[in-house]
C-alpha positions in Angstrom: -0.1 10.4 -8.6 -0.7 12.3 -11.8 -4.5 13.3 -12.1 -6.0 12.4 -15.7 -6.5 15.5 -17.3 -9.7 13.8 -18.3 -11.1 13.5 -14.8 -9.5 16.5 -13.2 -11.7 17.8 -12.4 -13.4 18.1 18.6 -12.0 19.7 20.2 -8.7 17.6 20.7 -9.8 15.5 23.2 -6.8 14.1 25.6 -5.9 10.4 25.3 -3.7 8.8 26.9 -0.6 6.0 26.4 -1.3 2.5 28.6 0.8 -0.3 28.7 3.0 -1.0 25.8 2.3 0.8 22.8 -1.9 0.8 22.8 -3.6 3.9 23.1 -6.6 4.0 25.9 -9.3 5.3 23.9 -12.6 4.9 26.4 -15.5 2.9 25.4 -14.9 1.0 22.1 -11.8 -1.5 21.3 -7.9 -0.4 22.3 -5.9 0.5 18.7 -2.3 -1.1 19.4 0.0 0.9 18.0 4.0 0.2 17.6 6.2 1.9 21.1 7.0 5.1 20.1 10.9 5.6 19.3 13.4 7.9 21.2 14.7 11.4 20.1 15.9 11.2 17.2 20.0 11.5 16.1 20.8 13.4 13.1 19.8 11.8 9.7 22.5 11.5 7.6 23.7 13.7 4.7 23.5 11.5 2.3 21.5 8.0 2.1 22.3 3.9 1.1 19.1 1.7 0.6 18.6 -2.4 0.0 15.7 -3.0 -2.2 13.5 -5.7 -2.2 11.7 -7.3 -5.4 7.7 -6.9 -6.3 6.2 -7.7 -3.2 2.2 -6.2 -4.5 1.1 -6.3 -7.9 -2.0 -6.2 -9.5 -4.5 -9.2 -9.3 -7.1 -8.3 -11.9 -10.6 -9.9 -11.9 -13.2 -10.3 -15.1 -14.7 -6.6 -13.8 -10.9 -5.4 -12.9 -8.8 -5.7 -15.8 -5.9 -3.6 -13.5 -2.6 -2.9 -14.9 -1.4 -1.9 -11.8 -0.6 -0.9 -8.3 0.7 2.3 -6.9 0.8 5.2 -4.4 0.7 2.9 -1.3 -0.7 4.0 2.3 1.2 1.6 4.9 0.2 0.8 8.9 0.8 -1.8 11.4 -2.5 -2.4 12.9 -3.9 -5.4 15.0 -0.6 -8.0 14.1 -1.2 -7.6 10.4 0.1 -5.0 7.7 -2.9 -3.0 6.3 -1.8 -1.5 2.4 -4.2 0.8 0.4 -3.1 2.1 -2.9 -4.2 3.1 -6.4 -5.0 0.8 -9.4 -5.1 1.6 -13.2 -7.0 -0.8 -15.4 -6.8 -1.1 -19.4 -9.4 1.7 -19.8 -7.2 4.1 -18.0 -9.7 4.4 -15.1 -8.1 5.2 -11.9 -9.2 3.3 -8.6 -8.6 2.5 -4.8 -7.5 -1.1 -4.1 -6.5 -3.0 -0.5 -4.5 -5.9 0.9 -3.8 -7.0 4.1 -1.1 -9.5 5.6 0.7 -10.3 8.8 4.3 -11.1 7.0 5.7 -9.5 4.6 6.6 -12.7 2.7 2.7 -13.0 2.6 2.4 -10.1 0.4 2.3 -11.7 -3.1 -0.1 -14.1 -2.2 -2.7 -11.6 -0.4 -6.1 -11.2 -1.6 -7.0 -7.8 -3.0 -10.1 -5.2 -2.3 -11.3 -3.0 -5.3 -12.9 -0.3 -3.2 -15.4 0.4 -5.8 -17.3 -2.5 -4.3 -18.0 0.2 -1.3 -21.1 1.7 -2.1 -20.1 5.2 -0.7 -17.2 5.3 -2.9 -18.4 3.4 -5.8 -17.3 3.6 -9.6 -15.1 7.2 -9.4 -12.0 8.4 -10.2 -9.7 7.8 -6.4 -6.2 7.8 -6.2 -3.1 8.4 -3.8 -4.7 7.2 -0.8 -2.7 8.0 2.9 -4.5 6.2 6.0 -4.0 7.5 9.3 -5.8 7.1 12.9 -7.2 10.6 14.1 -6.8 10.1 18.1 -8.8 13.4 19.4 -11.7 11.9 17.4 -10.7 8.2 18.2 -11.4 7.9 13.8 -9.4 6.4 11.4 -9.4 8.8 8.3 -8.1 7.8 4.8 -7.1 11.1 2.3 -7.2 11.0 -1.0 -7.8 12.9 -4.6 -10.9 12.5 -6.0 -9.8 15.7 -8.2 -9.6 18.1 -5.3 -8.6 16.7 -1.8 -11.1 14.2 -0.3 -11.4 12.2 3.4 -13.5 9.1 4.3 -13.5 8.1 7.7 -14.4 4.8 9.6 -13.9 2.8 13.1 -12.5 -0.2 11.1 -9.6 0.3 8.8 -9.3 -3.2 8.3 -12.4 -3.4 6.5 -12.4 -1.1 3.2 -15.8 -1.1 2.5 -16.4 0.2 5.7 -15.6 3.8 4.8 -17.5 6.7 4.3 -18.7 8.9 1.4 -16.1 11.6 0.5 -16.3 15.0 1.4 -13.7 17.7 0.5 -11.7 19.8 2.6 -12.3 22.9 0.6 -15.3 24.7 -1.3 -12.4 25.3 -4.2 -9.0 25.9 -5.3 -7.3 28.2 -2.9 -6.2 31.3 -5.5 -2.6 30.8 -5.0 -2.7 27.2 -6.4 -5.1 28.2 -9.7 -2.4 31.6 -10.1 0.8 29.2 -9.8 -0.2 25.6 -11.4 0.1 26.8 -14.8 -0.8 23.7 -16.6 -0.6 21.3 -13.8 -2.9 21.0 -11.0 -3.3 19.9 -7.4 -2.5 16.6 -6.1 -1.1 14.5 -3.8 -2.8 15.4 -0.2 -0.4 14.4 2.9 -1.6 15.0 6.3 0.3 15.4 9.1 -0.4 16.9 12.8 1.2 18.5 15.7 0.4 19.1 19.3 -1.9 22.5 17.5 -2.3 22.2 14.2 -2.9 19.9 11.7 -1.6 21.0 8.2 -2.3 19.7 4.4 0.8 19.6 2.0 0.4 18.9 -1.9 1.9 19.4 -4.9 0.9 20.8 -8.5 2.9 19.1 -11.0 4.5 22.8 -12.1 7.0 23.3 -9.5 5.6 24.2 -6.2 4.7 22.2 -2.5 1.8 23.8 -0.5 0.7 23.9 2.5 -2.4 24.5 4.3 -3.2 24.6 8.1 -6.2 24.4 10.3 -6.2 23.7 14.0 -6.6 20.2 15.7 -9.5 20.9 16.9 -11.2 21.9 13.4 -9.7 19.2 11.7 -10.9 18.0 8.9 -12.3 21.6 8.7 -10.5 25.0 8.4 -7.9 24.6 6.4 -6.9 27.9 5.4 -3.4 29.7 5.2 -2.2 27.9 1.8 0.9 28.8 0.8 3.8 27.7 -1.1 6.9 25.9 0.8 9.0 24.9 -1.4 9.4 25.8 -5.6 11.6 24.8 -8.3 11.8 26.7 -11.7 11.8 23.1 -13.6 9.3 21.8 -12.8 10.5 18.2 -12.6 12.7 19.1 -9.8 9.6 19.4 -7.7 7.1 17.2 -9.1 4.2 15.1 -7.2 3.7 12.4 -4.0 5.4 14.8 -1.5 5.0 13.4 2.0 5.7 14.3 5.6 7.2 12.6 8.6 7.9 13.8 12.6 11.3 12.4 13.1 11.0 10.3 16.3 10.6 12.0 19.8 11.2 15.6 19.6 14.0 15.1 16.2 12.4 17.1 13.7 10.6 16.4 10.5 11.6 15.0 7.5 9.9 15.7 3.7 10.3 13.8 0.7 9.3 15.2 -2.9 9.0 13.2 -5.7 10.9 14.4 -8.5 12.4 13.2 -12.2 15.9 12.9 -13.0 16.1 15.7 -16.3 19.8 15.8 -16.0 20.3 12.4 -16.9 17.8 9.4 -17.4 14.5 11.2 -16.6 13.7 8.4 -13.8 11.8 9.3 -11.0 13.8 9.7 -7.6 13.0 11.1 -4.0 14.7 14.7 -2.8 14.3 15.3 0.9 14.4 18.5 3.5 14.5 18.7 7.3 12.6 21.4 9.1 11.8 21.9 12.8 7.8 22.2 12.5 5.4 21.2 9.9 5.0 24.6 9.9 8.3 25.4 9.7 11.0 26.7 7.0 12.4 23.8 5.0 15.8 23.0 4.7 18.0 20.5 2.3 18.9 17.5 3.5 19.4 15.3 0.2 17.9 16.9 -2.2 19.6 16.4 -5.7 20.6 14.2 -8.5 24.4 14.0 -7.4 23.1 13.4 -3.6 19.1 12.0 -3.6 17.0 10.8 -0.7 16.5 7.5 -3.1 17.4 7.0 -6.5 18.8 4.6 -8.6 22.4 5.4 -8.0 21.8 4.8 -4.3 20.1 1.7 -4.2 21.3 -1.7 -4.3 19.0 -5.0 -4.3 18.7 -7.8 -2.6 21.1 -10.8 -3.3 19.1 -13.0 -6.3 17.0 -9.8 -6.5 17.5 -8.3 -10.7 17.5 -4.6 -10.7 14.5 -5.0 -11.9 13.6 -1.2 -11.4 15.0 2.6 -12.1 12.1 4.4 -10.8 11.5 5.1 -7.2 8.3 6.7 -7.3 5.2 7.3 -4.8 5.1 5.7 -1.4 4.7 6.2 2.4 7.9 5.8 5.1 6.8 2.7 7.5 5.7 4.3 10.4 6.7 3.8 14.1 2.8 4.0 14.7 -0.5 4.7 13.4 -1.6 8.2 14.6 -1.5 11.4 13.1 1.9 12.6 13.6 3.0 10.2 11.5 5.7 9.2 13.4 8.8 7.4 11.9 11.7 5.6 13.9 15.3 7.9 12.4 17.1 4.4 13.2 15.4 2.5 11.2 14.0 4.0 7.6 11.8 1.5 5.6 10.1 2.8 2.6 7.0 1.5 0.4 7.3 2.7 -2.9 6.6 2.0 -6.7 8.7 1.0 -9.2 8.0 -0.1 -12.8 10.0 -2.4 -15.6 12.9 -0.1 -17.1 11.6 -1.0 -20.9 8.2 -0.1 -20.2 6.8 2.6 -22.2 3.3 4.4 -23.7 0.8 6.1 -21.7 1.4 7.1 -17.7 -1.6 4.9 -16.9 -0.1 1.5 -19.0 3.0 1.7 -16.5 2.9 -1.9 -14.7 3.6 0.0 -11.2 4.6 -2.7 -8.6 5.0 -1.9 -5.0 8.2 -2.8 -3.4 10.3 -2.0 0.3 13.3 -0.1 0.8 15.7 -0.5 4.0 18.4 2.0 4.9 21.8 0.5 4.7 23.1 3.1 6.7 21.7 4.5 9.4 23.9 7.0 12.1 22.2 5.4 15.0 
């Protein structure tokens, strides 16, 4: 999600698994949560997807003149699929918007949120939103960019006007980002913990991922340690929307990087490394034109479905549940994302960004 340069600016409490696939959390409704999948096999080298049409797109109102929808957050929570994502509007203001549905053939026909109606988030510049459920805190926290990195929190994802005011995770920009952004700056806040640590990944639009770390039992507080994972010297090769994944039980993890296609048709595509810790050393897994994570040369749609995208831009890996490792099932990759009509042009923010699903087509398992 590119920020406007106009508006740039616990202890880990023990739960414990009951039944099938809820989480015992004490006092206070159960959070069911998807069965956690097995250990993972390898992912493959290179990657097949089926795309679907627009299944979200904007629904503007007489006080929401949106253009469109973008950067989703995606969780299965209490039988129904729970979407936030970012909305751009004929002034080129940038917003937080919300849908909800139990089928995905439902989507389309969903009712939207504008989250400026929540008083604690009201009429600001939001964007890029990730969701997740916090278990030591038993809190559902929602991440975002609000210029530097931003969390709300609430007991009730399923309501968005139920969260809180935002607060930021740091008192500024850690030196190495404002010494390495050049002329971009930082964006793109992922989340992701382990057993330990809980660690922030971004990007700065010049080149460079980062990550930050605190421990689980600070979290959202502490993060310190920022440093720079992975760089490109184009700095389209390593772009924006990075995101983070734990590759079943015990498999791995898997990061994707948005990136745009300077070699050929300057389309937006997804490179990918494997690592064996968040904390870890990354390592390539699909990571180029000639062999992407997702691009248009690797993805086929649906039968009656026009190829009616080239970009495969910002979006979130459906996950196998709703907690804060961000668990995803290796057999069975589904991706959110945004795409946008191939003969649309003019400023980033006029893009009509639709939101669409991916499926693997060929998966080892």
């Amino acid at each position: 999600m590119r920020t406007p340069r106009t508006r740039t600016f616990v202890s880990g409490l023990v739960f414990t698994l009951f039944a099938v696939g809820v989480l015992a959390l004490g006092p206070g409704p159960a959070v069911a949560i998807a069965p956690q999948p097995g250990r993972a096999r390898s992912l493959p080298g290179s990657f097949t997807w089926s795309s679907s049409g627009p299944l979200i797109s904007p629904k503007p109102d007489a006080g929401h003149p949106t253009l469109s929808v973008k950067d989703p957050t995606v969780f299965r929570y209490r039988d129904r699929w729970h979407v936030y994502f970012t909305t751009a509007d004929t002034a080129g203001r940038w917003s937080l918007g919300y849908t909800s549905f139990a089928r995905w053939s439902e989507a389309a026909s969903a009712p939207q949120t504008f989250l400026d109606a929540n008083p604690e988030i009201g009429d600001r510049y939001a964007a890029a939103p990730q969701v997740f459920y916090f278990a030591p805190q038993r809190t559902w926290y929602m991440v975002y960019q609000t210029g530097p990195p931003s969390y709300s929190t609430t007991k009730d994802p399923s309501d968005p006007l139920s969260w809180s005011a935002p607060r930021n995770f740091f008192d500024g920009e850690p030196p190495i980002v404002t010494e390495n952004k050049g002329d971009g700056g930082w964006l793109d806040f992922w989340t992701i913990c382990d057993r330990t640590d809980c660690y922030l990944f971004f990007s700065d639009g010049n080149g460079h991922q980062y990550r930050s770390r605190t421990t689980l039992a600070e979290f959202p507080n502490g993060f310190r340690d920022t440093a720079i994972v992975l760089s490109e010297p184009n700095r389209f090769d390593l772009f924006e929307a990075g995101n983070v994944y734990r590759l079943g039980d015990g498999g791995g993890y898997l990061m994707l990087v948005e990136a745009l296609a300077t070699g050929s048709d300057w389309r937006r595509y997804f490179r990918a490394w494997t690592a064996d810790s968040p904390g870890g050393t990354w390592k390539p897994l699909a990571d180029s034109e000639a062999n992407p994570f997702a691009r248009s040369s690797n993805v086929a749609f649906e039968a009656g479905q026009p190829a009616w995208t080239r970009d495969f831009s910002h979006g979130e890996m459906i996950r196998a549940g709703v907690d804060q490792t961000l668990t995803i099932d290796p057999c069975r990759l589904r991706f959110l994302y945004q795409g946008t009509d191939p003969a649309a042009s003019g400023e980033y923010y006029r893009l009509p960004w639709r939101l669409a699903l991916l499926t693997q087509t060929n998966p080892t398992c």
